[in-house]
N, C-alpha and C positions, 0 to 999 in steps of 0.2 A: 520442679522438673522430675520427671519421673528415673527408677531409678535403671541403668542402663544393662542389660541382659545379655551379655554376649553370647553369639551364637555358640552352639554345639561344636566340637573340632569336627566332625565327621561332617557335619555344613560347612565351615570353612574350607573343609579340603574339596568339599563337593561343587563350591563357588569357583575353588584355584582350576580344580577338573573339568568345571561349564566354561571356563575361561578361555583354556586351553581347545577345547574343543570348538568353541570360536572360532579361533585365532584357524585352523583345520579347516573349517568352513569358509572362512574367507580368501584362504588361498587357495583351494579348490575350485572357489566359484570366481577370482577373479587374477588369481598368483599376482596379486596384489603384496608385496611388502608393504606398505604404507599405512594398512590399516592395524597392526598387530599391537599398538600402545596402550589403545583404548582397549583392550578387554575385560581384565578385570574390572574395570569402571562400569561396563554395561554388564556384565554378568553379576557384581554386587546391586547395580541398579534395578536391576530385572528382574532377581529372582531371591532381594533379600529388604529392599526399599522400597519399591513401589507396589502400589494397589493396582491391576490392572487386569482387566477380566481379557484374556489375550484371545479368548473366542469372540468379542465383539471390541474390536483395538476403538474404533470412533466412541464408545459408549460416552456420554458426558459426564458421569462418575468416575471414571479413570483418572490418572495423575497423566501428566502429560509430559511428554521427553520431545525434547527438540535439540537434532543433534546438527547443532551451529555448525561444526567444522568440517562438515564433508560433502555429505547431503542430500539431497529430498528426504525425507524423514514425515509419512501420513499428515499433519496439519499445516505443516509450511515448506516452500521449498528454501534448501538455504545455501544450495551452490556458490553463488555470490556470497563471498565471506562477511562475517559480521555484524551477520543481519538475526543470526536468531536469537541472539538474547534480547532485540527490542520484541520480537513476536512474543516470545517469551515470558514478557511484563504485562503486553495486554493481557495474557489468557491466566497470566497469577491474577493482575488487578480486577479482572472478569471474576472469579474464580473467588476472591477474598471479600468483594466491595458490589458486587451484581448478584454472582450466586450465590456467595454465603456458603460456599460448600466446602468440604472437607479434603477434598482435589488438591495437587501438589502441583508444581512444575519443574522440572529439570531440562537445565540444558546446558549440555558438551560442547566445549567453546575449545580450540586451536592455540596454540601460542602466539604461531604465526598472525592470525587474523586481528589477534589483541592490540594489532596497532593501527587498526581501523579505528575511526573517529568514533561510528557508531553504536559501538560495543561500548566506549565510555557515558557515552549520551543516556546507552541503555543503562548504566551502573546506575548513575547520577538519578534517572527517574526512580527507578526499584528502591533507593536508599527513601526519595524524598516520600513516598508513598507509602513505606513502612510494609514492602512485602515480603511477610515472613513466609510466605508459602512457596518460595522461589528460590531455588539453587542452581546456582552458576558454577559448574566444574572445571578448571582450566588446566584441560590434558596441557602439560608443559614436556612436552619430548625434545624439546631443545632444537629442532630438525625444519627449516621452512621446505618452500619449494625450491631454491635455488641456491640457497646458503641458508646456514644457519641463523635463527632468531635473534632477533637484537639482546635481546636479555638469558640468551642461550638458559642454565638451570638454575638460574638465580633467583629461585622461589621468594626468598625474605623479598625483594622489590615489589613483586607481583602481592606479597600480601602486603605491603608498606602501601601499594598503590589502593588497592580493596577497599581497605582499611578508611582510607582517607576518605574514601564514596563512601565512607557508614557502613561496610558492609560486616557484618561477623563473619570472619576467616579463620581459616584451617588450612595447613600445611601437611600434608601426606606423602607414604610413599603410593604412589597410584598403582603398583601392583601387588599391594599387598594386601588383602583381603579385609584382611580384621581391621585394620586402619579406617578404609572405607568405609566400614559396617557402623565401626564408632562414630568418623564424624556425619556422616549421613544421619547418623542418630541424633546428635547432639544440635544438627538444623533444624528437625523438625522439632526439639522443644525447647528452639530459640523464638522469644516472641520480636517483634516489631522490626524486626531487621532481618535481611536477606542473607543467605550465607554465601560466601563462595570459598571452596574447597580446591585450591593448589595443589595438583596432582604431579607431582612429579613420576613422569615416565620417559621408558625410551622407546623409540621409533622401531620397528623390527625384533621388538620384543623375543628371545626364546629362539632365535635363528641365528644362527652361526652366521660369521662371515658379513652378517646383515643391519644385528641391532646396532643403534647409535651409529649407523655408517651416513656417511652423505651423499647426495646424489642415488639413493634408491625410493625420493617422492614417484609417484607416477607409474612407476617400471614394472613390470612384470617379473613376478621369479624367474631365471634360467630354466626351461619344460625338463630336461636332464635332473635338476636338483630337487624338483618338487615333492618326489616322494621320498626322497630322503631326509628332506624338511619336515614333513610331515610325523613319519616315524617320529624323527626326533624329539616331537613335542606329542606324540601319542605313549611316548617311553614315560613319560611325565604323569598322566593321568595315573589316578588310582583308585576311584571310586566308579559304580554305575549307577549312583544315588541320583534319582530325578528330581528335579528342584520346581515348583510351581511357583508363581506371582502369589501375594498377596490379594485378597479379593476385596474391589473398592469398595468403598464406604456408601452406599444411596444414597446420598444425601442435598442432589441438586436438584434443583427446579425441574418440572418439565417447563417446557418454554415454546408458546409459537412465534414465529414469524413473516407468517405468511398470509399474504390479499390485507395487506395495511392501508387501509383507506382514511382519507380526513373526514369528518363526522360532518363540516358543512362544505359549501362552495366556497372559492374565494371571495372576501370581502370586499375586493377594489369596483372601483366605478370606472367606465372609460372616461379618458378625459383626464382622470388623477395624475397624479406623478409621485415614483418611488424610485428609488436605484433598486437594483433586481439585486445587488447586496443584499440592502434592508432585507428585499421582500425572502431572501432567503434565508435569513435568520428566525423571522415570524412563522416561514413556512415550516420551518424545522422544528419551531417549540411546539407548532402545533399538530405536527407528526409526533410529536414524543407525547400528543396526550391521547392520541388515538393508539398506542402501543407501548409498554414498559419498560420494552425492549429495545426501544430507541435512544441511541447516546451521541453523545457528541465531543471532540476532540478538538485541537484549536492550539494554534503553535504561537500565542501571546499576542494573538492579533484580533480577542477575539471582539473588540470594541471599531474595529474597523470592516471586519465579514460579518457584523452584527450575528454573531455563535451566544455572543453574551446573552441574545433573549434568550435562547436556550438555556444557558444556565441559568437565568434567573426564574425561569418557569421550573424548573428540573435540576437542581442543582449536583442533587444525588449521582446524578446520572451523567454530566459532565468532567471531563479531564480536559486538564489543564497541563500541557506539554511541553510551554516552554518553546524558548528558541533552539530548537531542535526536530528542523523538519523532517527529516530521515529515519528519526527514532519516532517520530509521532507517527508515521505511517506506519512501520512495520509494528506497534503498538494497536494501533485502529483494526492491522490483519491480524493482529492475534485475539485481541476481543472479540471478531467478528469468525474465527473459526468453531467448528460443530453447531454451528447456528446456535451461538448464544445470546448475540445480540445483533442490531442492527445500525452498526457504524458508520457516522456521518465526521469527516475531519475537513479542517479550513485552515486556510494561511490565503498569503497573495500567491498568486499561482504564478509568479516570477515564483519564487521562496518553493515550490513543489520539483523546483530545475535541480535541488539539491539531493533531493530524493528521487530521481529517476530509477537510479538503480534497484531499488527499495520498491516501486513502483513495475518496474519491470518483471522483479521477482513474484511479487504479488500477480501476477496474472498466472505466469508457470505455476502460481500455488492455488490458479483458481479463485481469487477470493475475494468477497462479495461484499469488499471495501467501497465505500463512496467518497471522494474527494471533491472537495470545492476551492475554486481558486478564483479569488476577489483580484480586484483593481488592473484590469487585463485593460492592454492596451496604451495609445500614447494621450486615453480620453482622462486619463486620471488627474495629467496637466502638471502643476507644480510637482511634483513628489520626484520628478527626473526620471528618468532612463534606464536604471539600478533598481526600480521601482514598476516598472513595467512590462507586464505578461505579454512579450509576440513573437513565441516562439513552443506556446501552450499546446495550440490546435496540433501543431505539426508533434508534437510531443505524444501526446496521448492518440490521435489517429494513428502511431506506431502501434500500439498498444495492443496485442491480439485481443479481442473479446471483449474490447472496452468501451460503454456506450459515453459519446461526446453528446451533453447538452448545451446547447446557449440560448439560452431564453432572451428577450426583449424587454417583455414587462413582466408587472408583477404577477399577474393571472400565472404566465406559463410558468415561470419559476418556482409559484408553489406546485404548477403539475408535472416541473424537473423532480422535486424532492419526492413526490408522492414516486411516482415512476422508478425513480432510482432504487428506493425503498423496496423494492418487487420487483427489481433485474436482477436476474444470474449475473455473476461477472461481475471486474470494475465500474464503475459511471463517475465522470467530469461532468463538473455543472462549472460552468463556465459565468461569473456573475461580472455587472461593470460597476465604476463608480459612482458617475452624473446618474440624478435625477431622470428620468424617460417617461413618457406618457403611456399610459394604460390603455393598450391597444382592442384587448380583446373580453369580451363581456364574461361573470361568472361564469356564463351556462354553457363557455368554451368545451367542444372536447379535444386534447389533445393525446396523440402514438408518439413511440419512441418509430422513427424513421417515416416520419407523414410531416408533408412542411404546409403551410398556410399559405396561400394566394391574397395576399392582404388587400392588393388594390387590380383592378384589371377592368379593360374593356375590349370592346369587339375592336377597337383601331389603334390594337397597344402595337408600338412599333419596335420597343426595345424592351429584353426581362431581366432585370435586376434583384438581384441576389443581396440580402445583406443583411445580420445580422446581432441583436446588440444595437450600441448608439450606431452603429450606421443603416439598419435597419430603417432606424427615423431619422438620417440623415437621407436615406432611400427615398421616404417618403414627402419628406421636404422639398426635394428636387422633383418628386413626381408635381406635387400643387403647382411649381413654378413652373415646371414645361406644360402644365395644363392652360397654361395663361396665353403659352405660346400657342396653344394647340395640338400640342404634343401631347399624345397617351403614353405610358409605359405599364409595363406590368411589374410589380413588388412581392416578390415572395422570402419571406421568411424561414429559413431550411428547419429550426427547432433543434433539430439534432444535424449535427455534424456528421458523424457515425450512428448508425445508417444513413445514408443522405438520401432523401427519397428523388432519385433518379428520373421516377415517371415522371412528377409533377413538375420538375426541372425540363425534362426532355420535351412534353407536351405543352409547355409556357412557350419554351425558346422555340419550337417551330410556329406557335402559336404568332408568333412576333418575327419571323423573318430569318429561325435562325441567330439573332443579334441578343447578347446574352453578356452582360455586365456584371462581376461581381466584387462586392467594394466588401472590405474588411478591415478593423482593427486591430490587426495581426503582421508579420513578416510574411511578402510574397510566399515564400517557401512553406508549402506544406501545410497551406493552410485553406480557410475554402474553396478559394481559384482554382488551388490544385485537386481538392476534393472535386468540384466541378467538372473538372478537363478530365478527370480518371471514369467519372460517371459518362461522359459523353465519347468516348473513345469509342470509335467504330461506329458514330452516327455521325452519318453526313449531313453535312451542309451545315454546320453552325461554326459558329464564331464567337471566340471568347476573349473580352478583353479584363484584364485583373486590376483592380486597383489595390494599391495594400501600401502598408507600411516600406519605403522602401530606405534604407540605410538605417544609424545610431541616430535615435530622437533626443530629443531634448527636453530641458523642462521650460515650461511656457502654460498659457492659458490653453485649459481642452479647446476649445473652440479655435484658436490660432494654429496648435497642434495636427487638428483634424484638417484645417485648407491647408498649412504648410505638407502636410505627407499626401495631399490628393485624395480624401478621404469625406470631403466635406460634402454637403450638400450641391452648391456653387460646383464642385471639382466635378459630382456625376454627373448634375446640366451639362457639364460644358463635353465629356465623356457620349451622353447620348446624342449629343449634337453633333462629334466627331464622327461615331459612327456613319450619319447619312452623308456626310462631308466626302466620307469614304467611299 
C-alpha cells in the first residue's frame, strides 16, 4: 500500500470552502433544505478523489459517480431509490473485467433507501465479484422522508451489516474533510474487496433552525430567510483557492459497437423444430462472436433461456447474477452505459415482473439494455402459474422507447438478437418453451415493426393474428378450415412494438374487416389490445380477442392451450362464429 499523503491545510480548508459554497448553490437554485448533508462528500469527491476531465463528463476514462439517493446523475437515472448501486456494479465490473481500465466508480447511497431490497442484492454481487474499483458511500443523516430512518445514526449496524456482504468498511464523520480524503484513500489501495464508507452526516447541514430537524425532506426554504442563510454560510468560507479534478488516467479501450451483424445466415431448415428459447441462446453466442462487445447476463436460469451457450462459447464475457432479477438488470444498464458494451440479460419473463421498476428507470436513463424473457405463457404446461409470463406484452408495451420482439421460429429469433443489438433504447425478446416449426427460410428478411403475411389467398375470409406457439396454432386451424373450404389469412406481427398497422389494416379489409387475434398472454394489454389501438378510427372492422382469460394452471401445454381458448380447435371454431354472426 502506498504510503498516505495528506492534503495541504490550505486544500483542506479550500475542500471545507467548495463545500460550503455548494451547499449556496443549491439553495439558490432550488431553496432546497434537503440537499445540504452531502456536500462535503461531493466536494471531497470531486475535487480531491476522482479523475475526471469535467470538460468532456461522458469521456470513457473518467471515474464514474452515481448519485443513488437523489437523482438523474449523466449515466443513470436514479429517482426511484436503490437502484444505483446495482448500476453502479455493472459499470465497476465493466470497468475491472471488460476494460481493464484504471476508472473508478462511486456512488452516494441515502440511508433512507438502504432498506430497499436492491441495494442489498447490489452489496451481495460487488462482494461476490471482488470489485475493488467501487465505493459505496452511505450519507447517513438519520432524516427519511417522513420520519426518521430505521437505524437513525447508528453507523456501527450499518458497518456490522457491510462488513458481513465482504465489504471493507469505514466509519466517518461525513463532513469532515480530512476524514474523507483518508478513507477515499485507503479504498482505492484496497485490493479485492469493495469499500463502503459510513458517512455520518446531518440533513440541513450549517443552517440554523434546519440541521437535523424533521419534516424539512422536500420543502423549500422560507424566500424571507434565504439570504440570511446564505450569509451565514458565506461568513464561513475563507479561501478563493480554485480546486480542479484530477485528470483521468487513458487507459481504456476504444470500443465499437455499432452495424453488428452475424457473419452467416441462420442455419435452420424449414420444417425443423426448435423453441425460439434455444434458438435464442445460439443466436446470442453467435452474436458474441461477431463482436467482443457482446455480453451476457442471466439470473440462474441460464440452463433453461439456454444464456448457458453463451457462456460456454464466451465465458469471459458472461455474468452470472444470481437470483436477483432487479439487481441483474440495473447491472446489465450499467455495463451497457457510454457504449461500453452490448448487454444481453435473461431470466423467465414472469421473474422480469420483479424488476419493473428497474426497468422502468432504465428507459428514463435511455439505456440500450436488451432483456429476454423465456417460458411466456400457459404453453410452458407443468411448471404452473407462478411460472408463467401473461402479463409481459402489457408490461413492456408500457415502456417508452421500448422495442417488443416475439419471434415464432428460429430464423426470426436469431434476427430479434441481431436487431436488438443495433436498437436505440430497450428491446424485449419475448422467447416460448415448446418446440415450434421453422417457418421461414435463411434468406428471410426481417424490420423491427414489418409483420409477415405467412399464409393468404385471394378468398381469405377472416385475418388472424398470432404470435409464438399460437402463431402455429394459427396456422393449424388455417389447414383445418382449408378442408372445409375456408381460407383465412395468418400474419405474424414479429414485433409487438411497433406493430405494423398497414399490413394489419390492409389484411383485415382484405378479409371482410373480420380480424381474430389469439395470444398466449392475459387479454389485458396484450396483442388484442395492441391491435384494437392500431385500428381506432378505421372503420368497418371487427375484432375478436382470444387470450389467456383468468389464473391458469399447471397441466399439459397442449390441454392448457384448448382449456384457455387458445388452441388450434378454439380459433376453427372462432372463425366459424364469425360468419355465424
Amino acid at each position: 500500500m502506498d504510503t498516505y499523503q495528506k492534503p495541504e491545510d490550505k486544500d483542506l480548508q479550500a475542500l471545507k470552502d467548495l463545500a460550503n459554497r455548494l451547499r449556496i448553490h443549491s439553495i439558490r437554485a432550488t431553496c432546497a433544505s434537503n440537499s445540504g448533508s452531502a456536500a462535503e462528500i461531493l466536494s471531497v469527491l470531486f475535487f480531491n478523489t476522482m479523475r475526471y476531465d469535467a470538460a468532456d463528463p461522458g469521456n470513457f476514462n473518467n471515474d464514474r459517480f452515481v448519485l443513488s439517493k437523489k437523482l438523474p446523475f449523466v449515466d443513470v437515472a436514479t429517482g426511484s431509490l436503490g437502484q444505483g448501486l446495482g448500476a453502479s456494479c455493472g459499470m465497476a465490473y465493466t470497468g475491472k473485467y471488460f476494460d481493464k481500465a484504471s476508472y473508478r466508480v462511486y456512488c452516494l447511497l441515502g440511508d433512507g433507501e438502504s432498506s430497499e431490497g436492491a441495494v442489498w442484492e447490489a452489496m451481495a454481487f460487488a462482494s461476490h465479484y471482488h470489485l475493488d474499483n467501487l465505493v459505496a458511500i452511505f450519507d447517513v443523516n438519520r432524516l427519511g422522508q417522513s420520519e426518521a430512518a430505521p437505524l437513525q445514526h447508528q453507523t456501527e449496524i450499518y458497518k456490522k451489516r457491510c462488513e458481513a456482504f465482504g465489504w471493507n468498511t469505514y466509519i466517518v464523520d461525513g463532513h469532515d474533510v480530512e476524514e474523507l480524503c483518508y478513507a477515499l484513500w485507503q479504498a482505492a489501495n484496497t485490493k479485492d474487496k469493495p469499500t463502503a464508507i459510513i458517512a455520518k452526516t446531518f440533513k440541513g447541514k450549517g443552517i440554523s433552525g434546519v440541521e437535523n430537524q424533521d419534516n424539512w425532506h422536500g420543502k423549500p426554504m422560507p424566500k424571507e430567510k434565504v439570504e440570511s442563510i446564505i450569509k451565514e454560510i458565506q461568513n464561513r468560507i475563507q479561501t478563493n483557492k480554485n480546486l480542479t479534478p484530477l485528470a483521468p488516467i487513458r487507459d481504456a479501450p476504444e470500443v465499437s459497437i455499432a452495424n453488428i451483424t452475424m457473419s452467416t445466415p441462420p442455419s435452420y431448415k424449414v420444417g425443423d423444430k426448435i423453441a425460439t428459447r434455444k434458438a435464442y441462446g445460439l443466436a446470442l453466442a453467435k452474436l458474441g462472436h461477431a463482436n467482443s462487445r457482446v455480453i451476457a447476463l442471466d439470473g440462474d436460469t441460464k440452463n433453461s433461456t439456454f444464456s448457458e451457450i453463451f457462456k460456454n462459447e464466451h465465458p469471459e464475457r458472461f455474468i452470472e447474477c444470481f437470483i436477483a432479477e432487479q439487481n441483474m438488470v440495473s447491472v446489465a444498464m450499467g455495463c451497457a452505459t457510454r457504449n461500453r458494451t452490448v448487454a444481453f440479460a435473461s431470466t423467465f419473463a414472469a421473474f422480469l415482473s420483479r424488476a419493473y421498476d428497474h426497468i422502468r428507470m432504465g428507459a428514463i436513463s435511455q439505456s440500450n439494455v436488451n432483456l429476454c424473457g423465456s417460458h411466456c405463457g400457459v404453453s410452458i404446461g407443468e411448471d404452473g402459474p407462478s411460472q408463467m409470463a401473461l402479463e409481459d406484452i402489457a408490461m413492456f408495451r408500457a415502456i417508452p422507447s421500448c422495442t417488443v420482439f416475439y419471434p415464432s421460429d428460429g430464423v426470426s429469433t436469431e434476427h430479434a438478437v441481431s436487431l436488438a443489438a443495433n436498437t436505440p433504447g430497450m428491446c424485449f425478446i419475448r422467447t416460448s418453451r415448446p418446440d415450434t416449426t421453422i417457418l421461414y427460410s435463411p434468406e428471410e428478411k426481417f424490420e423491427i415493426g414489418q409483420a409477415k403475411v405467412v399464409r393468404q389467398s385471394d378468398s381469405d375470409r377472416v385475418t388472424v393474428i398470432g404470435a409464438g406457439v399460437t402463431l402455429h396454432e394459427a396456422l393449424a386451424a388455417a389447414d383445418e378450415l382449408a378442408k372445409q373450404d375456408i381460407n383465412i389469412r395468418v400474419i405474424d406481427p414479429f414485433t409487438i412494438k411497433p406493430l405494423d398497422a398497414a399490413t394489419i389494416i390492409s389484411s383485415g379489409r382484405a378479409t371482410g374487416g373480420h380480424i381474430i387475434t389469439v395470444e398466449d398472454h392475459y387479454k389485458e394489454g396484450g396483442i388484442g389490445d395492441a391491435v384494437a389501438a392500431a385500428l381506432a378510427g378505421e372503420p368497418g372492422f371487427i375484432v375478436q380477442s382470444l387470450a389467456v382469460r383468468g389464473v391458469p394452471r399447471s397441466g399439459k401445454p397442449t390441454e392448457l392451450l384448448e382449456m384457455f381458448g387458445i388452441s388450434a380447435k378454439c380459433i376453427v371454431e372462432a372463425v366459424k362464429s364469425t360468419f355465424a354472426n
